[in-house]
Structure formats: structure tokens, C-alpha cells
TISE-110451 format. One record per residue: residue in one letter; residue number from 0; x, y, z of N, C-alpha, C, CB in turn. Coordinates in nm, 4 decimals. Last residue first. Glycine has a CB too. Layout:
# TISE-110451
(a, NUM, (X, Y, Z), (X, Y, Z), (X, Y, Z), (X, Y, Z)) ...
//
This chain:
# TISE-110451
(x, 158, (11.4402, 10.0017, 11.3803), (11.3171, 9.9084, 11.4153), (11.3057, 9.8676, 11.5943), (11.3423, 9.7513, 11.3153)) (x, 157, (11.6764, 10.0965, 11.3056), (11.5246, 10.1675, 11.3053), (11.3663, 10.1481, 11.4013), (11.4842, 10.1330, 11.1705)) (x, 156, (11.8151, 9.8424, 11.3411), (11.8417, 9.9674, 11.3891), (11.7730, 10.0621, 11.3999), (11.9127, 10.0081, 11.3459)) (x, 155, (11.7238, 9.7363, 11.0441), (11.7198, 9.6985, 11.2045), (11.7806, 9.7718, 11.3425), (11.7836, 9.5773, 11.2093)) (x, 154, (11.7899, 9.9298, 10.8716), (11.6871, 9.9016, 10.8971), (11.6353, 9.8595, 10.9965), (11.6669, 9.8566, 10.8411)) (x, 153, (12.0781, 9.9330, 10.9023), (12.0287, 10.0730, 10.9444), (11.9029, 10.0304, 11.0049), (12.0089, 10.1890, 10.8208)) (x, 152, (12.1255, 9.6466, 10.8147), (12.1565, 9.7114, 10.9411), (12.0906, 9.8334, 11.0019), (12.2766, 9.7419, 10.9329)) (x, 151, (12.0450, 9.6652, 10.5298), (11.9895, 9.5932, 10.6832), (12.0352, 9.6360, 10.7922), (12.0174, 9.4530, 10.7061)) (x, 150, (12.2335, 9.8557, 10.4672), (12.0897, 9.8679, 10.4250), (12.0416, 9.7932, 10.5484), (12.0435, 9.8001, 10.2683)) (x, 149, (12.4708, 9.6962, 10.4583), (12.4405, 9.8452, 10.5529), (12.3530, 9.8862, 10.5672), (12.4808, 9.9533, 10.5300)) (x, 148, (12.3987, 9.5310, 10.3266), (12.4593, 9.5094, 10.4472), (12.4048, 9.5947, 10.5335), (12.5939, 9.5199, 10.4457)) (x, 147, (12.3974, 9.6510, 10.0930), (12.2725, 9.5608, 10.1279), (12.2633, 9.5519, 10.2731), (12.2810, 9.4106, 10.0677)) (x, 146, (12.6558, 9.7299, 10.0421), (12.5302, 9.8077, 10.0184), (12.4087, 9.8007, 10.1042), (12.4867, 9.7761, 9.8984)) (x, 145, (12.7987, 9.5256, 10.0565), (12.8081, 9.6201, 10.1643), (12.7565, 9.7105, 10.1862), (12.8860, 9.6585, 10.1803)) (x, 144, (12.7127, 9.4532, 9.7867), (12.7488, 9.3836, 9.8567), (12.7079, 9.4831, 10.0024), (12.8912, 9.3376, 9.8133)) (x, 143, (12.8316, 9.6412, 9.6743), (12.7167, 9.6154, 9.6490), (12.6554, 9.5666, 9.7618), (12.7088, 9.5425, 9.5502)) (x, 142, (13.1121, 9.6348, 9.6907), (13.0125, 9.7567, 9.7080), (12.8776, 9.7091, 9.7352), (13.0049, 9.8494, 9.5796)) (x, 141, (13.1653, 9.3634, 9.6109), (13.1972, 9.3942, 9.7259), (13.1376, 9.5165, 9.7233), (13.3299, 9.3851, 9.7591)) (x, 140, (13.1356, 9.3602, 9.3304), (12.9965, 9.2887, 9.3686), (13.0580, 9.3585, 9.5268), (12.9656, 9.0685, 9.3357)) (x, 139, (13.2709, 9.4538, 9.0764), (13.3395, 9.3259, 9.1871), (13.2533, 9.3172, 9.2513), (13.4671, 9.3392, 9.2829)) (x, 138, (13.1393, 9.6572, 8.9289), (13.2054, 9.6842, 9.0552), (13.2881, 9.5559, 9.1462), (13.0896, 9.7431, 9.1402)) (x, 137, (13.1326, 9.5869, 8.6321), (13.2203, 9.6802, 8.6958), (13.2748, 9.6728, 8.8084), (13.1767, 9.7745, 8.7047)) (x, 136, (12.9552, 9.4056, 8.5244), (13.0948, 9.4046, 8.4486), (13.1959, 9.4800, 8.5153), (13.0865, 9.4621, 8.3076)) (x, 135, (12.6663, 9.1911, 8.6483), (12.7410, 9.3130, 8.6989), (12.9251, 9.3367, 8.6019), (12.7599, 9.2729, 8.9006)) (x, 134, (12.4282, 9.0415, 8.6856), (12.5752, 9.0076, 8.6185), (12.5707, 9.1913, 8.6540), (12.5963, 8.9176, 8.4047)) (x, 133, (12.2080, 8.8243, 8.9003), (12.2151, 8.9447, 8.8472), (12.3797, 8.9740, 8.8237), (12.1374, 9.0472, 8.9440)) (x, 132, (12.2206, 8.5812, 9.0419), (12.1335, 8.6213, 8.9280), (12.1391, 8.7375, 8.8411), (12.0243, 8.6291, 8.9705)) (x, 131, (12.2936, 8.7057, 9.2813), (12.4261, 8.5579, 9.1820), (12.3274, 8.5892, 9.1061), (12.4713, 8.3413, 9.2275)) (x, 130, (12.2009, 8.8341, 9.4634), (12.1915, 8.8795, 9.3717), (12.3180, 8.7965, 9.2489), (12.1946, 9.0244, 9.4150)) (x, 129, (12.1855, 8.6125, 9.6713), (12.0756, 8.6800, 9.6485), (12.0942, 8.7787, 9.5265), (12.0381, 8.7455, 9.7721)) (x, 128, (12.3891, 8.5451, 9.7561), (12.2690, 8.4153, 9.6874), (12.2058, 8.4981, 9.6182), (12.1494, 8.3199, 9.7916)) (x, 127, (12.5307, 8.7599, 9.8501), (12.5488, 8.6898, 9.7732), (12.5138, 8.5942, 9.6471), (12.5692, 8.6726, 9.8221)) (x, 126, (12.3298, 8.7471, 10.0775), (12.3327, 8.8975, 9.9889), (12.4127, 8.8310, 9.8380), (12.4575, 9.0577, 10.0913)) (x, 125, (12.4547, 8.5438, 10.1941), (12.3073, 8.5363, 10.2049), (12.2758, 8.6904, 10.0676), (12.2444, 8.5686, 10.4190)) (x, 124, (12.7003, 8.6078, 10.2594), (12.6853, 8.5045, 10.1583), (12.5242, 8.5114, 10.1622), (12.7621, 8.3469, 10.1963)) (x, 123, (12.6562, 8.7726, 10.4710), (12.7266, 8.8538, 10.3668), (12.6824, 8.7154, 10.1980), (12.9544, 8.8785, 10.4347)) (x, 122, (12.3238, 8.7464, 10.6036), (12.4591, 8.7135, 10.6010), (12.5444, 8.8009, 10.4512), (12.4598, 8.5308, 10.5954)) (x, 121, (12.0645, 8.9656, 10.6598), (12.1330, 8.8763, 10.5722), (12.2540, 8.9045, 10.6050), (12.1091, 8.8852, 10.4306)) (x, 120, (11.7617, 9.0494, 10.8388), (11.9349, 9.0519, 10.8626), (12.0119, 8.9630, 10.8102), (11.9801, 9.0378, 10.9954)) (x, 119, (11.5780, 9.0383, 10.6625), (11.5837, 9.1344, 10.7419), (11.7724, 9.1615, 10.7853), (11.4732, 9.0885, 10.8682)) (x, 118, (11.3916, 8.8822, 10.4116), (11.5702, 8.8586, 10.4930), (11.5835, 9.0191, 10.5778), (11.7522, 8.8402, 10.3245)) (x, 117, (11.2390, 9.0268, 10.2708), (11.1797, 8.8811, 10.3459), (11.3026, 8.8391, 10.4059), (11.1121, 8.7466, 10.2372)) (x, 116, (11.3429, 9.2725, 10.2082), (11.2095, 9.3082, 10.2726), (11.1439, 9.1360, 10.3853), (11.0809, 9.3586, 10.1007)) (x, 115, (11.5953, 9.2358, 10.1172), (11.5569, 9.2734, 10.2015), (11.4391, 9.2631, 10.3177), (11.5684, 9.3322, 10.1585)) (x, 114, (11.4941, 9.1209, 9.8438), (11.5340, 9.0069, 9.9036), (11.5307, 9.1132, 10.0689), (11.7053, 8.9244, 9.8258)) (x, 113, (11.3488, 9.3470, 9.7360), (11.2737, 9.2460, 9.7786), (11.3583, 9.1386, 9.8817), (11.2193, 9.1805, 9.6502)) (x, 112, (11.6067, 9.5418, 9.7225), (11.5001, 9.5469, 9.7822), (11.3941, 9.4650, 9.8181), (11.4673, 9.6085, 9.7427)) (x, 111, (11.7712, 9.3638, 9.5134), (11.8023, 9.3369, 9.6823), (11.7044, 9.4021, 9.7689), (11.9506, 9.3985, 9.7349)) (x, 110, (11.6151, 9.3607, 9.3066), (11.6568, 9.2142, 9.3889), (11.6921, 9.2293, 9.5295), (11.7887, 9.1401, 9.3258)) (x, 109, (11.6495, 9.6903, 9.2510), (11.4972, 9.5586, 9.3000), (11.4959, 9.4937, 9.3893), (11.4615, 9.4400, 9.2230)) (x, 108, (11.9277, 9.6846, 9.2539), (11.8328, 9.7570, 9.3352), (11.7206, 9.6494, 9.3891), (11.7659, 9.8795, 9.2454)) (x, 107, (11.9701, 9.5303, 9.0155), (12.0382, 9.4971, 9.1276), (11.9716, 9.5583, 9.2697), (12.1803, 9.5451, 9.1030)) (x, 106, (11.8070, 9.7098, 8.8253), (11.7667, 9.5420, 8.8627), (11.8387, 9.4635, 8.9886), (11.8109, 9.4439, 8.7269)) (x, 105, (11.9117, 9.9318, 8.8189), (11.8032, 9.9148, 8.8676), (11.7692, 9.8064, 8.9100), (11.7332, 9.9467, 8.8072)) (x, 104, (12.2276, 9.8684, 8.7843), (12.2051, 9.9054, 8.9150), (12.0199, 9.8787, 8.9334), (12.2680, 10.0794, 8.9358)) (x, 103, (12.3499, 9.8028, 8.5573), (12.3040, 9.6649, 8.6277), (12.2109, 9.7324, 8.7550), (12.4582, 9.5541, 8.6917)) (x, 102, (12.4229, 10.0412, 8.4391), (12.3676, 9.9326, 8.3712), (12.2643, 9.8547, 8.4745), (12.4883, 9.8388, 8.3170)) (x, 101, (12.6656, 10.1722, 8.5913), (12.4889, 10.1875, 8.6130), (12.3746, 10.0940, 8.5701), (12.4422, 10.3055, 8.5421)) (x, 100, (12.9113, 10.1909, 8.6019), (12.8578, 10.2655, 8.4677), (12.7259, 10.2437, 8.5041), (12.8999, 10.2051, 8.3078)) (x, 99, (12.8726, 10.1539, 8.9440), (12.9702, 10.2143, 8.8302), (12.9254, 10.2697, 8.6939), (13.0609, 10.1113, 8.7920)) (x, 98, (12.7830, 10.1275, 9.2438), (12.7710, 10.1704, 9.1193), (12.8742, 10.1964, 9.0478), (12.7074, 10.2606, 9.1148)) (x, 97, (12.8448, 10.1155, 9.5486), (12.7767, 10.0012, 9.4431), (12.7114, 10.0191, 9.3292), (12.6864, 9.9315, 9.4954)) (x, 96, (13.0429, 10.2744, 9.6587), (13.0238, 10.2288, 9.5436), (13.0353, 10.1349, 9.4857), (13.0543, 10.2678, 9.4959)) (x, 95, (12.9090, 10.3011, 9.9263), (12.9920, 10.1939, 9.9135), (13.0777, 10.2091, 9.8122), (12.9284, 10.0823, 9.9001)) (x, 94, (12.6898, 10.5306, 9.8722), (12.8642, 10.5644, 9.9651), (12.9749, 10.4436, 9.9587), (12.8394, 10.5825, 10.1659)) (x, 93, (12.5369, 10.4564, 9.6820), (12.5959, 10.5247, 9.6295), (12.7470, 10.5677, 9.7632), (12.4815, 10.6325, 9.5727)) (x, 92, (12.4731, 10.2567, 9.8065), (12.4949, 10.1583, 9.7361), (12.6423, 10.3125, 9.6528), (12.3165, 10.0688, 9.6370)) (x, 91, (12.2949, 10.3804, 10.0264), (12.3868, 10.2920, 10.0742), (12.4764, 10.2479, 9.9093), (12.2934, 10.1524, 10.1678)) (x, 90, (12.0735, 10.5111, 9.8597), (12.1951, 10.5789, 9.9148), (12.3578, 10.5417, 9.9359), (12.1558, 10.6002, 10.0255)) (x, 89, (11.9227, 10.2624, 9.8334), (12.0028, 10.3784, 9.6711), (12.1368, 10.4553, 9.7579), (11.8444, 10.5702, 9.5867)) (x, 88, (11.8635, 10.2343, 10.0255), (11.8983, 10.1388, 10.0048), (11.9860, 10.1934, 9.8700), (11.7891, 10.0382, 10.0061)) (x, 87, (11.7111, 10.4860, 10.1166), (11.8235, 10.4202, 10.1758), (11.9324, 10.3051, 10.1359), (11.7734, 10.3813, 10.2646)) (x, 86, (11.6337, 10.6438, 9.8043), (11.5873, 10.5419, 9.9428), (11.7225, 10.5434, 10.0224), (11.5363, 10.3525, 9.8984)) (x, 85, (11.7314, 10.9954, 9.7688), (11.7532, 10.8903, 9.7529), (11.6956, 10.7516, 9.8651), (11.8784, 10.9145, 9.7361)) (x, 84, (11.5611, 11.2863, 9.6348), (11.5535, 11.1998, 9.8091), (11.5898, 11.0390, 9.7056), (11.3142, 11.2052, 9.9387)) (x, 83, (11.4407, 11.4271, 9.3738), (11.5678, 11.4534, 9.5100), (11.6123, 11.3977, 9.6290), (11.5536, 11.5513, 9.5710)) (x, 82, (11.1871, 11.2284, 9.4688), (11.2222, 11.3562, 9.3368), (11.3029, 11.3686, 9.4335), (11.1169, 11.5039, 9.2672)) (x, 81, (11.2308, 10.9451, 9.6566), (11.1196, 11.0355, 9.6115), (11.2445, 11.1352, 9.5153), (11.0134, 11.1281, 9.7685)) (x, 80, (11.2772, 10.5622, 9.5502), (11.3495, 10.7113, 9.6079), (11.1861, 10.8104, 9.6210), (11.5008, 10.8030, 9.4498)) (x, 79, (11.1841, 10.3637, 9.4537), (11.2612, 10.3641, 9.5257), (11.3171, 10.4803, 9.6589), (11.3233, 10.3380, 9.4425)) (x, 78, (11.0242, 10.3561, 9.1768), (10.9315, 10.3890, 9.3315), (11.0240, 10.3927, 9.4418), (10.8110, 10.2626, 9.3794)) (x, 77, (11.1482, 10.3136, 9.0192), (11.1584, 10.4564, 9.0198), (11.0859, 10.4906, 9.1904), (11.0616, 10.5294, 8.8654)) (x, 76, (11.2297, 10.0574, 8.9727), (11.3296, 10.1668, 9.0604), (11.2931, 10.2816, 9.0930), (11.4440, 10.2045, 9.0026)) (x, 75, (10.9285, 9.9491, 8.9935), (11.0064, 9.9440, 8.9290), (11.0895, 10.0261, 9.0002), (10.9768, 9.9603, 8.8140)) (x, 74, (10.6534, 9.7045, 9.0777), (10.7136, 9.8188, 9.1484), (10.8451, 9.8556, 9.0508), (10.7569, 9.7753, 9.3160)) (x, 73, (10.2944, 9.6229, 9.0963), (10.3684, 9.6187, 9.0220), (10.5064, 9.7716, 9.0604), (10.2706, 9.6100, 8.8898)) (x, 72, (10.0356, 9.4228, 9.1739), (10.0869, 9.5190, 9.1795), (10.2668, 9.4907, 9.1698), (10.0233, 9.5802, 9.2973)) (x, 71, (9.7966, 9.2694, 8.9194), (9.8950, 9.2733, 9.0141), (9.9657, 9.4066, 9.0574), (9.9853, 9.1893, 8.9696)) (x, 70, (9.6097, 9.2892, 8.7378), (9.5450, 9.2503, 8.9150), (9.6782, 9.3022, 8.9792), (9.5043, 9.0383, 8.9704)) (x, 69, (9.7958, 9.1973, 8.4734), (9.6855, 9.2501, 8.5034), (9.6552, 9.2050, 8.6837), (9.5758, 9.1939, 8.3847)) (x, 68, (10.0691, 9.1350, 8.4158), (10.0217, 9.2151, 8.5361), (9.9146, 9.2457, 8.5442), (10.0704, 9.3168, 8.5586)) (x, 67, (10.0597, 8.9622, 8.1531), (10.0959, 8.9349, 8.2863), (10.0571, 8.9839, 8.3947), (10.1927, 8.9459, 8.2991)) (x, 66, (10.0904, 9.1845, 8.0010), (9.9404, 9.1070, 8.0001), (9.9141, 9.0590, 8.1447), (9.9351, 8.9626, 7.8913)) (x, 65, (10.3426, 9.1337, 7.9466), (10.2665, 9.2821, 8.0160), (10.1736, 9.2067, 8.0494), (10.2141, 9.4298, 7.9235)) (x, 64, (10.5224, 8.9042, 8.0217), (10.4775, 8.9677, 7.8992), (10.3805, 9.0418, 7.9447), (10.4347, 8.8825, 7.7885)) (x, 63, (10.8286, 8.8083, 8.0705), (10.7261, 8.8452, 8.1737), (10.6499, 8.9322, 8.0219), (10.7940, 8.9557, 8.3501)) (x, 62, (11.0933, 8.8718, 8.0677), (11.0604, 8.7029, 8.0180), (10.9016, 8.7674, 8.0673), (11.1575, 8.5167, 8.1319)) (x, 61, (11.1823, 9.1337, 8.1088), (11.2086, 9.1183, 7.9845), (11.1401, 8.9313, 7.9528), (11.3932, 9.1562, 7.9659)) (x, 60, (11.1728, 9.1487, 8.3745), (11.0502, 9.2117, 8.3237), (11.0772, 9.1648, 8.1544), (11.0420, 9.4018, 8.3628)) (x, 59, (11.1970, 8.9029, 8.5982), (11.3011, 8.9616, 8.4558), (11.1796, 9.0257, 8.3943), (11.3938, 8.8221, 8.3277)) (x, 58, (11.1196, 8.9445, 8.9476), (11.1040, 8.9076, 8.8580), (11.1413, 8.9685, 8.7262), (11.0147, 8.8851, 8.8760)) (x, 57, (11.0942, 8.9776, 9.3006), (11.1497, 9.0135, 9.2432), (11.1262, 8.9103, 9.0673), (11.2653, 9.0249, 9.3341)) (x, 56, (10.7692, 8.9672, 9.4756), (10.8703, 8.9040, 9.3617), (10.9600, 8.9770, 9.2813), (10.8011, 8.8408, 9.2643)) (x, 55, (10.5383, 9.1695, 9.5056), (10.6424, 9.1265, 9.6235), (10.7321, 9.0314, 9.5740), (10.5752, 9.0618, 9.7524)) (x, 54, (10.4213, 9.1634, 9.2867), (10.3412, 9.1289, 9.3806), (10.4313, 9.0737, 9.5007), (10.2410, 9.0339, 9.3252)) (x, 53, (10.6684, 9.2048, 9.1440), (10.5579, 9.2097, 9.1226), (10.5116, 9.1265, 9.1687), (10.5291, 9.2219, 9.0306)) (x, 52, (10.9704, 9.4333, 9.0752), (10.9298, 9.3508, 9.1703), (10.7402, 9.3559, 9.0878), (10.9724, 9.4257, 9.3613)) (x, 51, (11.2331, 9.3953, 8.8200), (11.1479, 9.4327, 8.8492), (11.0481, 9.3397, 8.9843), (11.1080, 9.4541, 8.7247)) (x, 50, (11.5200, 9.3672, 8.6195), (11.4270, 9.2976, 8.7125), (11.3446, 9.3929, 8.8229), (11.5152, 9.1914, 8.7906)) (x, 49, (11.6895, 9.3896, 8.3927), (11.5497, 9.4497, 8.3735), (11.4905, 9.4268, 8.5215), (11.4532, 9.3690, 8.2432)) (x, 48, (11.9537, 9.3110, 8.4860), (11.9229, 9.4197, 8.4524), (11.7762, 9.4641, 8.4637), (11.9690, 9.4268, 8.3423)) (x, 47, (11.9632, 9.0378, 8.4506), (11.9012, 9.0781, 8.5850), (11.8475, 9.1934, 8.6088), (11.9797, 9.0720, 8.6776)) (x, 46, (12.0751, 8.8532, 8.2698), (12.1678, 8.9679, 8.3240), (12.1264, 9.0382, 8.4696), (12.1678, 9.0869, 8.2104)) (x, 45, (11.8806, 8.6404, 8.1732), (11.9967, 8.6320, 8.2154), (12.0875, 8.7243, 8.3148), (12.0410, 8.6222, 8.1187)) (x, 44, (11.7362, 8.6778, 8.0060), (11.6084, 8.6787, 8.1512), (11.7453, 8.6197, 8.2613), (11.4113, 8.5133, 8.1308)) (x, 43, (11.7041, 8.7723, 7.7653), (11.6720, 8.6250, 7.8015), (11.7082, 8.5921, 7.9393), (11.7455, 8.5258, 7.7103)) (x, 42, (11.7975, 9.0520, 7.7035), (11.6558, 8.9754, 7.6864), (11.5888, 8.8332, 7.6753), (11.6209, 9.0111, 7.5952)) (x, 41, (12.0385, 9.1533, 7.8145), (12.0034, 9.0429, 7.7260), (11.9205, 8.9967, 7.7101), (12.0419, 8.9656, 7.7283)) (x, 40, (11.8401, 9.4187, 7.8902), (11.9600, 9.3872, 7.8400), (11.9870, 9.2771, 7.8079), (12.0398, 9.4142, 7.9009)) (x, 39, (11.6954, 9.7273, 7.9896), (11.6518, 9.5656, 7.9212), (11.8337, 9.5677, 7.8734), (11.4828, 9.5573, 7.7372)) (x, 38, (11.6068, 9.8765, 8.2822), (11.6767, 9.9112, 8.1713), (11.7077, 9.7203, 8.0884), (11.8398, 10.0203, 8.2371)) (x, 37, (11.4006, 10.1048, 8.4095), (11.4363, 9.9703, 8.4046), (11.5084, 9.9180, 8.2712), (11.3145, 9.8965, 8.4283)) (x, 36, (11.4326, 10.3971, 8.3741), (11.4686, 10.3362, 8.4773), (11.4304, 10.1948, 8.4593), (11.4183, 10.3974, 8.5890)) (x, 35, (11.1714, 10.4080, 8.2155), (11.3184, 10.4189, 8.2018), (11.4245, 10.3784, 8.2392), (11.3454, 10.4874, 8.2152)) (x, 34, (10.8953, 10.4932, 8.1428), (10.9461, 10.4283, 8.3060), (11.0826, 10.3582, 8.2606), (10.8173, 10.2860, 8.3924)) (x, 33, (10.6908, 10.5251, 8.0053), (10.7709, 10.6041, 8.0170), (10.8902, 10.6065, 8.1119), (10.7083, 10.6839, 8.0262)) (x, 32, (10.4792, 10.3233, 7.9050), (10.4346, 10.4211, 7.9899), (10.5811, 10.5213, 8.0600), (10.3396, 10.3317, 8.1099)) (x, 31, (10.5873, 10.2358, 7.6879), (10.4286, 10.2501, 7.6740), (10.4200, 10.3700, 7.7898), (10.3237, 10.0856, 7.7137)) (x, 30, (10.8367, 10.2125, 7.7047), (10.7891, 10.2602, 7.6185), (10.6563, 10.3059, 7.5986), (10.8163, 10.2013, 7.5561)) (x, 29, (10.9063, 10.0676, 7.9788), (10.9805, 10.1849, 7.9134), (10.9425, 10.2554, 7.8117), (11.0860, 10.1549, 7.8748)) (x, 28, (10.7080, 9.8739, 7.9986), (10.7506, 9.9631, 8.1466), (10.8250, 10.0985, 8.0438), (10.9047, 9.8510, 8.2912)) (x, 27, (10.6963, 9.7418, 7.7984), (10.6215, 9.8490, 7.8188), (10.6014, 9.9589, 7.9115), (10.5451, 9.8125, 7.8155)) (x, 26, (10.9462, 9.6292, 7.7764), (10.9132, 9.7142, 7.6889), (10.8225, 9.7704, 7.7378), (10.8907, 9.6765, 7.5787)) (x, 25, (10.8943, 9.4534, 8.0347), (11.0350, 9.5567, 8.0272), (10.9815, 9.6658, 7.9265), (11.1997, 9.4715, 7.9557)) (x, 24, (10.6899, 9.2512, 7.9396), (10.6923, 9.4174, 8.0526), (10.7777, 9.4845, 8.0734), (10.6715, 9.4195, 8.1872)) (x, 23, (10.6539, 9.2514, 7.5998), (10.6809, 9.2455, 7.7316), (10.7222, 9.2952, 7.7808), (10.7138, 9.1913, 7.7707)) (x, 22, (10.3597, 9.1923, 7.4442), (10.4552, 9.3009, 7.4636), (10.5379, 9.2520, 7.5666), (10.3939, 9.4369, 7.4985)) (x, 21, (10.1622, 9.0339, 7.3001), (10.2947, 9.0209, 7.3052), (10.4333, 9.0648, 7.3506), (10.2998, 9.0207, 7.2390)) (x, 20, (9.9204, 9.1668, 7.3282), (9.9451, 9.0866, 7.4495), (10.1006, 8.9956, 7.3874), (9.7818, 8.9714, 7.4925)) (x, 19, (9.9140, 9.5405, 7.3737), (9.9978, 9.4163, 7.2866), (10.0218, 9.2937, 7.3193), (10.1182, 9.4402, 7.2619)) (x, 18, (9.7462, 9.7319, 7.6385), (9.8239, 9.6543, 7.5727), (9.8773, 9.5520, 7.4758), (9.8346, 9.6420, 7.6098)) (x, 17, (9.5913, 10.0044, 7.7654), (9.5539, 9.9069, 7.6724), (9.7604, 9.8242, 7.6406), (9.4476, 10.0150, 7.5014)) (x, 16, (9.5429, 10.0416, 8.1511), (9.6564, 10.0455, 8.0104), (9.6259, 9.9047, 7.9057), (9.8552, 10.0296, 8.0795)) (x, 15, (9.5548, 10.1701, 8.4689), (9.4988, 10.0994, 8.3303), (9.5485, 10.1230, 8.1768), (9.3577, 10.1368, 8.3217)) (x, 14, (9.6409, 10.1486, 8.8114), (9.6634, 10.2560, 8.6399), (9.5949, 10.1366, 8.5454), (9.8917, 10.3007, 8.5663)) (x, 13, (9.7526, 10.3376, 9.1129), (9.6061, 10.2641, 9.0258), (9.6575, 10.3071, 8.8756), (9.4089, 10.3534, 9.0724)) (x, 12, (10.0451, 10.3526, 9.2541), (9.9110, 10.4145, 9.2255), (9.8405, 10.2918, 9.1066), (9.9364, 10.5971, 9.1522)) (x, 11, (10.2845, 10.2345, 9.3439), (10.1427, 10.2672, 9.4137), (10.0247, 10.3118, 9.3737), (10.1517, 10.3429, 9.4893)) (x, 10, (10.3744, 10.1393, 9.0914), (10.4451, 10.2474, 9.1684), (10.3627, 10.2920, 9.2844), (10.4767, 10.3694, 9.0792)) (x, 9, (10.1090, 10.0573, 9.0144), (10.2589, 10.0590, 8.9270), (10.2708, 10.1945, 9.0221), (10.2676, 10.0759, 8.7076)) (x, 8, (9.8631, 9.7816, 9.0247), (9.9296, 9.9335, 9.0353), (10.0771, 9.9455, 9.0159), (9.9055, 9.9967, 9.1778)) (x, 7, (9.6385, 9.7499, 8.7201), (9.7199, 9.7489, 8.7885), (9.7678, 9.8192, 8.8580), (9.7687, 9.7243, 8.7561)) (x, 6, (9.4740, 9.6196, 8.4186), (9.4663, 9.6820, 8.5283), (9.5255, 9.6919, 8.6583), (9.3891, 9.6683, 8.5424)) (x, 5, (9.4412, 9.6094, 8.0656), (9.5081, 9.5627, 8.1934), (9.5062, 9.6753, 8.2737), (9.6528, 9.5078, 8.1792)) (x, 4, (9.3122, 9.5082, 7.7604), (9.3009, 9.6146, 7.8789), (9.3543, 9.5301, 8.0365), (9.1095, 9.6734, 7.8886)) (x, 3, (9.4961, 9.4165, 7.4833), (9.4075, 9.3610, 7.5973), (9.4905, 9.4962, 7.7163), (9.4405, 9.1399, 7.6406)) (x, 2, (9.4739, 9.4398, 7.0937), (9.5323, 9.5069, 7.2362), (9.4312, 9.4314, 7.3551), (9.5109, 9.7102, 7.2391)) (x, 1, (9.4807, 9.2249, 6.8814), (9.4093, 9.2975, 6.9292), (9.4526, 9.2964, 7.0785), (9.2818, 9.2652, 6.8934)) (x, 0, (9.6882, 9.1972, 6.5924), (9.6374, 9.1385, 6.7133), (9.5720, 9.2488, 6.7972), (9.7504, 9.0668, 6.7918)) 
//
């Protein structure tokens, strides 16, 4: 099958990239272009793990087939932080501990970075709704949880 040229931004910046129009965007986030940090796990769009934001949507990069992003802009964990500088929202998750073995954390990240960005000041059950999509085996979700919390709060507190 013959590769299709896609055009997009990924992480803020401008990028173009021949693609497999079977590929999907979990795989190519990690293989084509090196982006790791999104990590695939039941590949039926269940666990949450892979989830990725695009065009301000949180969305399962593993049901989502590259091709998909052509025009769109496109955000994965890595845009979260800078080199040595955790976001706020990474920070918060690391004093709660809303981490454990890590698995779940990029896609749990995402979800709650987008759900953030359109919920400014979420209820504890509102943070709840908001990442019931995403499976977690370690922390009991209360880190996490209080992650998000604290995340809004600072934010509105900034503001």
C-alpha cells in the first residue's frame, strides 16, 4: 500500500510525515517519529493508556489511524513539561502520588490536561467522570484524583 503525506503539528511545531494509511497513531507516535511517552496497551481503545490530545480532544491514539491527523494539531505527554521542568499538572500528580508503576500515567495526564483546560474548577466527582475511561492497577485513583484538584486550584489561583 502506498504511504500518504500528512501534515501537522505535534508538540507545537510544524511537521510532515510520509505514512502507512493503516498505521495507527499510537504506533506512529512511538515508532515513526520517536515519541515514547505514549505508551499502547490494550489496543482497543479501553485502558486510556495511549490517549493523546488532538485538536483540543482528548482521544485513544491506538483506535485513531495516523492518516487521521493530517491538518490537525496534535499533543502527546511529552509537550507537558520542558527538559528538567515538570508541568504543574506532572508535578501535582508526582507530590500526591498519582503514580505508581507509570503505565497509565501519560494517558491519565492527557485526559486530565484537556478535561482541565474546558473545567477550570472541577468537583472531586467531576475529575472522577473525567478519567472513569482510563484503568489504572495501582494507585486507587485518590492521588490522582487530588492531582487534578490541586492542579485547578493552583491554576485558579494564578489567574
Amino acid at each position: 500500500m502506498t504511504e500518504q503525506s500528512v501534515t501537522f503539528t505535534l508538540n507545537g511545531e510544524q511537521r510532515e510525515a510520509a505514512v502507512d494509511p493503516r498505521t495507527h497513531l499510537g504506533d506512529f507516535l512511538r515508532h515513526s517519529l520517536g515519541l515514547t511517552g505514549t505508551h499502547i496497551g490494550c489496543e482497543h481503545g479501553v485502558c486510556g493508556a495511549c490517549t493523546v490530545i488532538v485538536d483540543g480532544a482528548p482521544v485513544r491514539s491506538c483506535l485513531m489511524l495516523a492518516v487521521q491527523i493530517d491538518g490537525c494539531t496534535v499533543e502527546t505527554v511529552e509537550s507537558l513539561g520542558k527538559p528538567g521542568e515538570l508541568s504543574p499538572l506532572q508535578q501535582a500528580f508526582a507530590v500526591n502520588h498519582g503514580l505508581q508503576c507509570g503505565f497509565c500515567t501519560p494517558g491519565m495526564l492527557m485526559t486530565l490536561e484537556a478535561f482541565l483546560r474546558v473545567t477550570p474548577t472541577p468537583t472531586e466527582h467531576d475529575v472522577r467522570i473525567a478519567i472513569s475511561g482510563n484503568i489504572c492497577r495501582c494507585t486507587g485513583y485518590q492521588g490522582i484524583v487530588q492531582a487534578a484538584l490541586d492542579t485547578a486550584s493552583s491554576r485558579a489561583n494564578r489567574s
